[in-house]
Backbone as a chain_set.jsonl record, in Angstrom:
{"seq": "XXXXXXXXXXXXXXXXXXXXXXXXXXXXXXXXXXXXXXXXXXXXXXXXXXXXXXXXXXXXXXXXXXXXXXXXXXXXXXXXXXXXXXXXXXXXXXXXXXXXXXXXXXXXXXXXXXXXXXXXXXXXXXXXXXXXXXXXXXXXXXXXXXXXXXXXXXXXXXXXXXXXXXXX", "coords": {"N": [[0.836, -1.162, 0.0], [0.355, 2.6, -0.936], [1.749, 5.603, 0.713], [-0.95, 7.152, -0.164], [-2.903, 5.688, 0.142], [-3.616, 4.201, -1.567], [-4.121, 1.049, -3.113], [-0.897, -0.079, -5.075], [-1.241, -1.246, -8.778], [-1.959, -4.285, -10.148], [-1.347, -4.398, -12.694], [0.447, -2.681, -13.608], [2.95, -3.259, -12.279], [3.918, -5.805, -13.488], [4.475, -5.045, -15.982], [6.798, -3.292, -15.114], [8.428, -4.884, -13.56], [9.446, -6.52, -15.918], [10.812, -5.033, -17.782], [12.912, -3.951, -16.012], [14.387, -6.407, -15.98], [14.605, -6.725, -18.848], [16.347, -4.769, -18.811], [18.51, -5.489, -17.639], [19.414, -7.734, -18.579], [19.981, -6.685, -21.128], [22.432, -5.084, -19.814], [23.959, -6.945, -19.244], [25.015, -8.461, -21.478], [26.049, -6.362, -22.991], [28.127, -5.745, -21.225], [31.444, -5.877, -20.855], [33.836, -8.837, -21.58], [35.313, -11.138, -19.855], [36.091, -9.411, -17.259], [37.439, -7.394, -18.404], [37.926, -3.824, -18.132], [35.976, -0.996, -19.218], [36.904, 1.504, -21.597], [38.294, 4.511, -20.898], [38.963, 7.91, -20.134], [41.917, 9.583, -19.813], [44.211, 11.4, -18.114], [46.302, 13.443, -19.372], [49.878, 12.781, -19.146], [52.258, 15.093, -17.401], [55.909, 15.48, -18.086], [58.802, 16.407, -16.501], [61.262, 17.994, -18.892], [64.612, 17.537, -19.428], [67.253, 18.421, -21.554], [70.321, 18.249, -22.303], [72.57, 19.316, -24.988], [74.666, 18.274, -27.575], [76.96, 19.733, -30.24], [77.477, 19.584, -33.321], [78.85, 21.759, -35.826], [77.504, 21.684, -39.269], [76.847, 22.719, -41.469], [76.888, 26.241, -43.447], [74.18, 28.582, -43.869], [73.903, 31.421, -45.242], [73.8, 33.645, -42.638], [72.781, 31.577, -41.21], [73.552, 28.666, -38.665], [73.876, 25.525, -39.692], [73.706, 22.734, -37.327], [74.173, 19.427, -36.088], [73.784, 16.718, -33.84], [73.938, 15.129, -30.538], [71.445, 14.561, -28.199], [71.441, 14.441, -24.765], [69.433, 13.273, -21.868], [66.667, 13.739, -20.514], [65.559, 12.458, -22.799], [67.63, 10.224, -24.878], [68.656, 11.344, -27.829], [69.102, 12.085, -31.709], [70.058, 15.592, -32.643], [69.082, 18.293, -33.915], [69.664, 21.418, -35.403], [68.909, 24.778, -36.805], [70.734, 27.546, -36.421], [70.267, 30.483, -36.008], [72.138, 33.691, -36.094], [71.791, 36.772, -35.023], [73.025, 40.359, -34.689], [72.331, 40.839, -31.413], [71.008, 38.524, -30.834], [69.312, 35.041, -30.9], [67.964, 33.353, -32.726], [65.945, 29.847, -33.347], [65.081, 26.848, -35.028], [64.476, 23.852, -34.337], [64.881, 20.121, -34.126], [64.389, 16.888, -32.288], [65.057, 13.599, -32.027], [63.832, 11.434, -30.555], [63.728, 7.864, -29.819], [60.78, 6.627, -31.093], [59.489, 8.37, -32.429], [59.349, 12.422, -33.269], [60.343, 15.765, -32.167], [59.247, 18.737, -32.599], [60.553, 22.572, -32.644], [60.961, 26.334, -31.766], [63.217, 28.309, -31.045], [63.784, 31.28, -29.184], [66.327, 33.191, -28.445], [68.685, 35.718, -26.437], [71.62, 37.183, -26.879], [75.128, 37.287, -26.049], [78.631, 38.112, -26.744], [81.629, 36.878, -25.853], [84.8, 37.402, -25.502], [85.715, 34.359, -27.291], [83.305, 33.429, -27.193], [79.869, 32.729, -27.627], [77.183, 33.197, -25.929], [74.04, 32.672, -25.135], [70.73, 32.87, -24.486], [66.884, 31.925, -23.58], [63.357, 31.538, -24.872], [62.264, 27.494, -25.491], [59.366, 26.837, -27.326], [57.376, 24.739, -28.033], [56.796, 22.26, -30.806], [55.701, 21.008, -33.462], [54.415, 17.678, -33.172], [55.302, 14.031, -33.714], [54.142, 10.535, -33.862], [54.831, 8.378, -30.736], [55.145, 11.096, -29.789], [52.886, 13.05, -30.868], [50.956, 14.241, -29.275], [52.449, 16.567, -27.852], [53.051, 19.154, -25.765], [53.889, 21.928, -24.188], [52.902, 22.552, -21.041], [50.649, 24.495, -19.297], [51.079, 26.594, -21.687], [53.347, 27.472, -20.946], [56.188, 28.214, -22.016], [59.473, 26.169, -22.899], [63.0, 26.626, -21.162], [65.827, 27.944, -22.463], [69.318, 27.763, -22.952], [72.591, 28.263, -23.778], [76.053, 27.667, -25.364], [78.164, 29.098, -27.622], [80.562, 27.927, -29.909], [82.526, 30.185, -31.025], [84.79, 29.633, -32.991], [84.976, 27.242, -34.374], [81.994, 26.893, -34.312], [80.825, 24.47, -32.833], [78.544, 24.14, -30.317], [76.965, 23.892, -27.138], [73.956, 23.215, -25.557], [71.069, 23.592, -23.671], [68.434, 22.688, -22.563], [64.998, 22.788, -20.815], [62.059, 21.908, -18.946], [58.284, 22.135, -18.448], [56.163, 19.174, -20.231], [53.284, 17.695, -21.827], [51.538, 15.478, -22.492], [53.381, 13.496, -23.638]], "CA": [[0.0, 0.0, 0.0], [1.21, 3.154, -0.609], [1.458, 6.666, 1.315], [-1.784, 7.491, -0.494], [-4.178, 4.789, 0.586], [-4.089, 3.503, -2.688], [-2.944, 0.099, -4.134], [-0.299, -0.556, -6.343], [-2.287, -1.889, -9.382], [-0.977, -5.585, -10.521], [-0.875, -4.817, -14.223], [1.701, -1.944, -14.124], [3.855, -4.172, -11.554], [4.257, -6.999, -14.202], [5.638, -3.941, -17.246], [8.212, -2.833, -14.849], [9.275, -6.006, -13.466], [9.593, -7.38, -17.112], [11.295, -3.573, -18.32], [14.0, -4.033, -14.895], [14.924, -7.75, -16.473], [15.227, -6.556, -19.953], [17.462, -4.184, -18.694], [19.491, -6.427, -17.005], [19.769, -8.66, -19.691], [20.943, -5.85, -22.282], [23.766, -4.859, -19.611], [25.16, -8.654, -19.103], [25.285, -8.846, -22.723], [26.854, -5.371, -23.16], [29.466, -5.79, -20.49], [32.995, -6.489, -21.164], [33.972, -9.983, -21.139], [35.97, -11.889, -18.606], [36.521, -8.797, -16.499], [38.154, -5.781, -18.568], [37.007, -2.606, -18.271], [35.742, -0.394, -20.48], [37.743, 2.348, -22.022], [38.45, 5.247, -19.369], [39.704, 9.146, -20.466], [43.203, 9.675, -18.628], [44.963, 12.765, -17.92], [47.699, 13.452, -19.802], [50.861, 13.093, -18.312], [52.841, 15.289, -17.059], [56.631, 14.908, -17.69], [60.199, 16.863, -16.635], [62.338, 17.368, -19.644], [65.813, 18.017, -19.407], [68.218, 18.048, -22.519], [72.039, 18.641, -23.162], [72.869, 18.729, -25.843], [76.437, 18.797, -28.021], [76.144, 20.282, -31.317], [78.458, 20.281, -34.418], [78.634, 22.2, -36.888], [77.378, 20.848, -40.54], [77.115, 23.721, -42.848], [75.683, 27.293, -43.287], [73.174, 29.264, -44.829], [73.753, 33.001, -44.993], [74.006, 33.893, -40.951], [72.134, 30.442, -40.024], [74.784, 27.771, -38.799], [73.124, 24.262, -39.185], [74.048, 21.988, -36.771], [73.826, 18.22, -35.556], [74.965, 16.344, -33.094], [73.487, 14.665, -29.346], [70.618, 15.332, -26.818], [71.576, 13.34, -23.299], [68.696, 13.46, -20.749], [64.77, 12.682, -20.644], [65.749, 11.847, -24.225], [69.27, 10.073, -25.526], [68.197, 10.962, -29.183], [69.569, 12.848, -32.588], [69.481, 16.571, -32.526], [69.158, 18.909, -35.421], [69.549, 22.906, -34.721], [69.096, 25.517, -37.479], [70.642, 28.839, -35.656], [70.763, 32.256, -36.956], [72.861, 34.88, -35.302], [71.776, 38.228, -34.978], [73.764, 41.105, -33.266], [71.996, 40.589, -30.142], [69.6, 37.697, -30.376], [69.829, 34.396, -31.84], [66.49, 32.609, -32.898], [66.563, 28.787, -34.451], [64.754, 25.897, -35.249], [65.364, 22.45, -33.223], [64.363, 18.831, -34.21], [65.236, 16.226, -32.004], [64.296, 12.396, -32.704], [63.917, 10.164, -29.598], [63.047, 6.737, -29.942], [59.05, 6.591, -31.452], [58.759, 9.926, -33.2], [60.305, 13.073, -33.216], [59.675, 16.74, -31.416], [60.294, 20.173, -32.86], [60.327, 23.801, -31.839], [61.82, 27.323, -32.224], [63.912, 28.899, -29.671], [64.506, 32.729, -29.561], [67.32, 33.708, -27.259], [69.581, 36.782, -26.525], [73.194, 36.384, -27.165], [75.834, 38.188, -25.739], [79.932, 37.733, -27.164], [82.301, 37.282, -24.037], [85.999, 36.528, -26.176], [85.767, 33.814, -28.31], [82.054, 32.613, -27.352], [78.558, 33.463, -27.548], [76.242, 33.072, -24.681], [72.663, 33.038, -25.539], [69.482, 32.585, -23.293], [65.772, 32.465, -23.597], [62.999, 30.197, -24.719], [62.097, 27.293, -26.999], [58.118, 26.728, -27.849], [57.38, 23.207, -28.792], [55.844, 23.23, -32.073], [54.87, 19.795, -33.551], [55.115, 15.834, -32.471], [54.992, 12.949, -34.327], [54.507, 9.052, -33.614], [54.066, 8.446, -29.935], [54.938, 12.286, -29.143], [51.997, 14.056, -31.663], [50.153, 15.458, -28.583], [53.291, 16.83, -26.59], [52.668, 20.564, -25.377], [53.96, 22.429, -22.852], [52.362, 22.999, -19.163], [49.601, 25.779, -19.532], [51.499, 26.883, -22.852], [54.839, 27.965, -20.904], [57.527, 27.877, -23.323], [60.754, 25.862, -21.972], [63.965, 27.451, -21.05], [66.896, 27.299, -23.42], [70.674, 28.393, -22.754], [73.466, 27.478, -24.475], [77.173, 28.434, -25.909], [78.744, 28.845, -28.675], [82.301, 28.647, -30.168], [82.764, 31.19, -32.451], [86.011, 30.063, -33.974], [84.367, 25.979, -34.773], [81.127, 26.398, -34.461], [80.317, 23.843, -32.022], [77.261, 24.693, -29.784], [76.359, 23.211, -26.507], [73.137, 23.941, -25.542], [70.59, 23.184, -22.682], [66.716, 22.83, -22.715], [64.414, 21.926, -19.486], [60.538, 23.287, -18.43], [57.216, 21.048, -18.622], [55.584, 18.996, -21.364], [52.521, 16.994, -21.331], [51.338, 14.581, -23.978], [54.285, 12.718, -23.93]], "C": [[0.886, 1.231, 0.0], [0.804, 4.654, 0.256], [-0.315, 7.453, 0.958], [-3.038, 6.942, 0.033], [-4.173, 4.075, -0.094], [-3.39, 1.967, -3.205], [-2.012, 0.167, -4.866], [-1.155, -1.6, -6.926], [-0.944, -3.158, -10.452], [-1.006, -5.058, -12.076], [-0.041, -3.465, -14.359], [2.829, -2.416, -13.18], [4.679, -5.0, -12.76], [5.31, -6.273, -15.111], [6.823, -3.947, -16.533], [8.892, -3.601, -14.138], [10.143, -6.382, -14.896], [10.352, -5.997, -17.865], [12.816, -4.058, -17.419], [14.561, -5.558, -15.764], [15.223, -7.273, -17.651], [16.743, -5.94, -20.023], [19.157, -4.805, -18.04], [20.376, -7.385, -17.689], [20.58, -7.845, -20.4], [22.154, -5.714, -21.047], [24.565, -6.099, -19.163], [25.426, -8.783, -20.774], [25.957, -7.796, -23.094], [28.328, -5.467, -22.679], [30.472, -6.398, -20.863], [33.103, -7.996, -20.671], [35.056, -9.739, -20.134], [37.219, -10.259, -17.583], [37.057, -7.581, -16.653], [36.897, -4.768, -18.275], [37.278, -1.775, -19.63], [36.735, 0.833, -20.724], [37.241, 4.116, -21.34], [39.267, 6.516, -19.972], [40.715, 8.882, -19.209], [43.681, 11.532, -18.756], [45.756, 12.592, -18.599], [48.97, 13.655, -18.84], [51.874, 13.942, -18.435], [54.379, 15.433, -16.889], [58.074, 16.109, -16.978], [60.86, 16.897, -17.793], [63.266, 18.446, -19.568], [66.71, 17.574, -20.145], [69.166, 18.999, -21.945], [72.174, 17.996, -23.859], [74.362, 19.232, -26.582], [76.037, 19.13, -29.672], [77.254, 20.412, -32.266], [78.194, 20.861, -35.711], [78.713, 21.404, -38.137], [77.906, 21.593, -41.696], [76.684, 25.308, -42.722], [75.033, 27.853, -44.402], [72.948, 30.628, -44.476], [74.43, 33.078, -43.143], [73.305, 32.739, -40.091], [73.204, 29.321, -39.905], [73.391, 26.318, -38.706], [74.132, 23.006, -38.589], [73.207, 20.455, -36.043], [74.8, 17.581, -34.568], [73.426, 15.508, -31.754], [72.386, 15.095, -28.594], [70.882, 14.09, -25.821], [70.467, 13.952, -22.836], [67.311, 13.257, -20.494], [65.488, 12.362, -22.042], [67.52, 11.538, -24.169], [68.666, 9.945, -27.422], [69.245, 12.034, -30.569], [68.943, 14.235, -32.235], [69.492, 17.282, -33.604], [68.739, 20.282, -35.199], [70.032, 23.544, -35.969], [69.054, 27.048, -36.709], [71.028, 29.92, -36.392], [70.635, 32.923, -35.777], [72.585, 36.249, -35.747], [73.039, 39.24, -34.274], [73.598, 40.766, -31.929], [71.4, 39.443, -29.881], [70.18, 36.613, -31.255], [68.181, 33.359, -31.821], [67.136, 30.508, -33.614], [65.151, 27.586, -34.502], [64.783, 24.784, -34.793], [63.966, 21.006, -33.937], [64.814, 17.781, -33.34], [64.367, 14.944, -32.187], [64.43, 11.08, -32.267], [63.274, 8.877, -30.074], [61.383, 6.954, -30.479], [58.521, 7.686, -32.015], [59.705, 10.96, -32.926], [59.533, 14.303, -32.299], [60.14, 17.761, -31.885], [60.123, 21.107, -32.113], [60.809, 24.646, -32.539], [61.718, 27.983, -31.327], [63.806, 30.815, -30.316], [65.452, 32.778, -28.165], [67.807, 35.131, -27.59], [70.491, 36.156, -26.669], [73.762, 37.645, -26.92], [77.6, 37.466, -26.373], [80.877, 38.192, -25.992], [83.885, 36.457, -25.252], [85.357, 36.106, -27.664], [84.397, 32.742, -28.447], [81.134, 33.293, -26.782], [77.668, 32.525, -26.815], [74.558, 33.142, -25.622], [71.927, 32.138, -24.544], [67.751, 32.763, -23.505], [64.51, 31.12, -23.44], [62.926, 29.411, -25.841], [60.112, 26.72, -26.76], [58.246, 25.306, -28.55], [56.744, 23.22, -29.928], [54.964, 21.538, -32.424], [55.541, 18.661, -32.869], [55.134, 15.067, -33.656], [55.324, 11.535, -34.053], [53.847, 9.476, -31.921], [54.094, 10.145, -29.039], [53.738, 13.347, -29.993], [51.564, 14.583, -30.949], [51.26, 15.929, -27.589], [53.194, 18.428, -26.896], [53.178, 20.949, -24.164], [52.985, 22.891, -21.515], [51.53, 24.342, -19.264], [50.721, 26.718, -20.252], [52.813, 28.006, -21.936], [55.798, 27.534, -21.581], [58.624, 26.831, -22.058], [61.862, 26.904, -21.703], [64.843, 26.775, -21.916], [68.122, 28.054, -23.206], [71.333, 27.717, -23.365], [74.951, 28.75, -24.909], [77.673, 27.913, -27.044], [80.022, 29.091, -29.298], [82.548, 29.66, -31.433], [83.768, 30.65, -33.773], [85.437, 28.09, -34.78], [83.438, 26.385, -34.737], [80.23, 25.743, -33.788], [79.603, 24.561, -30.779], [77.058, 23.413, -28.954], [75.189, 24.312, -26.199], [71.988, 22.958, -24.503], [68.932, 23.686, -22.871], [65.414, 22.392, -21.509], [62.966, 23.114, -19.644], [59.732, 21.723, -18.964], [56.795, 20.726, -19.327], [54.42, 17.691, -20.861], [52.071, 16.403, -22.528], [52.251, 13.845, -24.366], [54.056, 10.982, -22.995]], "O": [[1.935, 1.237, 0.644], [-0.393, 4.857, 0.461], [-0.806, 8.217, 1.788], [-4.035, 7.607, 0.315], [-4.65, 2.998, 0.262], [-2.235, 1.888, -3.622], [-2.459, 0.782, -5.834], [-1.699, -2.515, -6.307], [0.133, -3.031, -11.034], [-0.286, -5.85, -12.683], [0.126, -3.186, -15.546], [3.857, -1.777, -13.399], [5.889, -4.855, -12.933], [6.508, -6.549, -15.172], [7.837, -4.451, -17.015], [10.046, -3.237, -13.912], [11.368, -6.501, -14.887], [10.338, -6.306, -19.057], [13.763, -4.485, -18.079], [15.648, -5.24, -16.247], [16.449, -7.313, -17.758], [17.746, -6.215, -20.681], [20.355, -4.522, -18.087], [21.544, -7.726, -17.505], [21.789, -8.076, -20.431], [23.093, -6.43, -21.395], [25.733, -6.071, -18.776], [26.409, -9.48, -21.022], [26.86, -8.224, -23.813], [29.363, -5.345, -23.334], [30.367, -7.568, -21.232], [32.602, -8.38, -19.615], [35.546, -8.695, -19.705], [38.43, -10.159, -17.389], [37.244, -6.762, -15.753], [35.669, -4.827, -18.214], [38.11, -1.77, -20.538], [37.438, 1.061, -19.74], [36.137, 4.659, -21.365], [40.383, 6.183, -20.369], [40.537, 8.303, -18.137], [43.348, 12.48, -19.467], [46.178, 11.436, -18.624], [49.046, 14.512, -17.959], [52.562, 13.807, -19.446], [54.672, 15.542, -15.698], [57.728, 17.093, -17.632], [61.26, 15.766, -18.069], [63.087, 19.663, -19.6], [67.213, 16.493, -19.841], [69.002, 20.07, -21.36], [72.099, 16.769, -23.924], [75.01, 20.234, -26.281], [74.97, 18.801, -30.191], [78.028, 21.349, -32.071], [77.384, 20.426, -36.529], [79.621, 20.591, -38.31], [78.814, 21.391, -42.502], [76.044, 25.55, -41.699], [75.266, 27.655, -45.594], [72.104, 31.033, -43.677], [75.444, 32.521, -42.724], [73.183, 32.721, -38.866], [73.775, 28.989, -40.945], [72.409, 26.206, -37.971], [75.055, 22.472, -39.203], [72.051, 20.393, -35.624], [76.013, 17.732, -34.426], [72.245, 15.403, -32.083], [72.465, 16.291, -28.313], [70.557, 12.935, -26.097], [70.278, 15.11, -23.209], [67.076, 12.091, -20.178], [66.351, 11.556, -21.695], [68.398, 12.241, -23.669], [68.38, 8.933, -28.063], [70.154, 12.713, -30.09], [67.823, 14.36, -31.739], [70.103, 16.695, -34.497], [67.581, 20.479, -34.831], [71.141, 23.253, -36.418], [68.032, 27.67, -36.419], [71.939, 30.118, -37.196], [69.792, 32.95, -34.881], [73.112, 36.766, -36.733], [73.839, 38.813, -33.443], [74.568, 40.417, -31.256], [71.189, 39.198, -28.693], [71.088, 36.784, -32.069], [67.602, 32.857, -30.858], [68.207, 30.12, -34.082], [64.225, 27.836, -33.731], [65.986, 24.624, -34.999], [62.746, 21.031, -34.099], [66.0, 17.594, -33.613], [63.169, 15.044, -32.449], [64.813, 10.059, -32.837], [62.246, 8.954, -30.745], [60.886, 7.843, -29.788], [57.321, 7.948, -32.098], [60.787, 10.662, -32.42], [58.438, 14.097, -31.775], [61.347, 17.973, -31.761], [59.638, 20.924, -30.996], [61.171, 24.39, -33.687], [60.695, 28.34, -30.742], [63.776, 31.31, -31.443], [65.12, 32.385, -27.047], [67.528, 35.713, -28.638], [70.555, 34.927, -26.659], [73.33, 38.741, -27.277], [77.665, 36.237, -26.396], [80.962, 39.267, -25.399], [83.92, 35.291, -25.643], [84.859, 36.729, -28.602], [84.242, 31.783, -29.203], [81.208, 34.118, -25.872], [77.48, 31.336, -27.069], [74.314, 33.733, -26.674], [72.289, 31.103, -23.984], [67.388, 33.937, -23.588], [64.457, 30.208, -22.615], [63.235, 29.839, -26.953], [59.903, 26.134, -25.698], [59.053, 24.933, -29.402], [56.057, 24.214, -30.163], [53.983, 21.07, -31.846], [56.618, 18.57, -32.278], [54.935, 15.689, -34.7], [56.501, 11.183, -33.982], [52.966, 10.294, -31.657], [53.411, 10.433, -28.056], [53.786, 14.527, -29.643], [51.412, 15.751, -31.307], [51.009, 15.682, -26.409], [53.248, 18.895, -28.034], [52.915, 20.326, -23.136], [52.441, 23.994, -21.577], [52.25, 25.34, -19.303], [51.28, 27.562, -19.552], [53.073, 29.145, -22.325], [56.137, 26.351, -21.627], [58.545, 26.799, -20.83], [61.62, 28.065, -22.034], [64.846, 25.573, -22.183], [67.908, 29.262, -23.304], [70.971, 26.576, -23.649], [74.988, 29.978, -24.842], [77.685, 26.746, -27.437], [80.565, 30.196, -29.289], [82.709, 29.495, -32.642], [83.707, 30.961, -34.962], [85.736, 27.991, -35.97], [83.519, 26.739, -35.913], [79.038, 26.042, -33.855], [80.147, 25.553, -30.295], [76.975, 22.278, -29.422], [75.188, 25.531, -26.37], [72.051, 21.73, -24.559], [68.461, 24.767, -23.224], [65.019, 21.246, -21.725], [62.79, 24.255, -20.072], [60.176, 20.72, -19.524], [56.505, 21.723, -19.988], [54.566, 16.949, -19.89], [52.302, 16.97, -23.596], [52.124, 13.394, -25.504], [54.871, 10.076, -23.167]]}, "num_chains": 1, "name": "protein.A"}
């Protein structure tokens, strides 16, 4: 009986018994077999990355030196750095090509000349991925940090890269 006074009436009992079983039925027959679960959004993770890298000179183009050479650190992979030297500033290009895909960018730095080597400092902007890095992005779109030196009289360019990426 319910709060009303009134019966529950037997012929809308029987529908929603026989409605509750159908339903029951469709989700045993829906459900994942022998125990997986179903497919679950994740967060993207989160990682640290910290390159050094060593850099030799290949060739140039006008005021851009292109260079290849090493990245040690979250990555041991090929690096590939197209830099052009301004007076003050030095902008470039960067590929590097860890295991499963690759990651680019483009740095801008300052550059200062101390002797016989150039200092430069600033950031680099991740640009595309590809393979298992296509969604890698920096940390609420903060660029990384990028420092590095350069020998004036070779060429050779070490150079340092760290700050947050996610999608990796």
């Amino acid at each position: 009986m319910r709060a009303s006074g009134k019966p529950i009436r037997a012929h809308w009992t029987i529908p929603i018994c026989g409605l509750a079983a159908v339903a029951a039925l469709a989700y045993t027959v829906s459900a994942p077999a022998s125990g997986a679960q179903p497919p679950v959004a994740r967060a993207a993770r989160t990682i640290h990355l910290e390159e050094h890298g060593r850099l030799k000179f290949v060739s140039e183009r006008g005021s851009t030196l292109i260079e290849r050479g090493t990245a040690y650190g979250t990555y041991t992979a090929t690096m590939v750095a197209d830099l052009t030297i301004h007076s003050k500033s030095v902008t470039a290009s960067v590929a590097i090509y860890p295991r499963g895909g690759s990651i680019t960018g483009s740095a801008n730095a300052s550059y200062r000349i101390v002797k016989n080597l150039g200092y430069f400092g600033g950031t680099l902007t991740l640009g595309r991925g590809s393979g298992r890095y296509s969604h890698i992005a920096e940390v609420n779109h903060k660029p990384l940090g990028i420092s590095g030196v350069i020998n004036r009289f070779n060429f050779e360019v070490e150079v340092k890269a760290s700050g947050e990426a996610t999608g990796v």
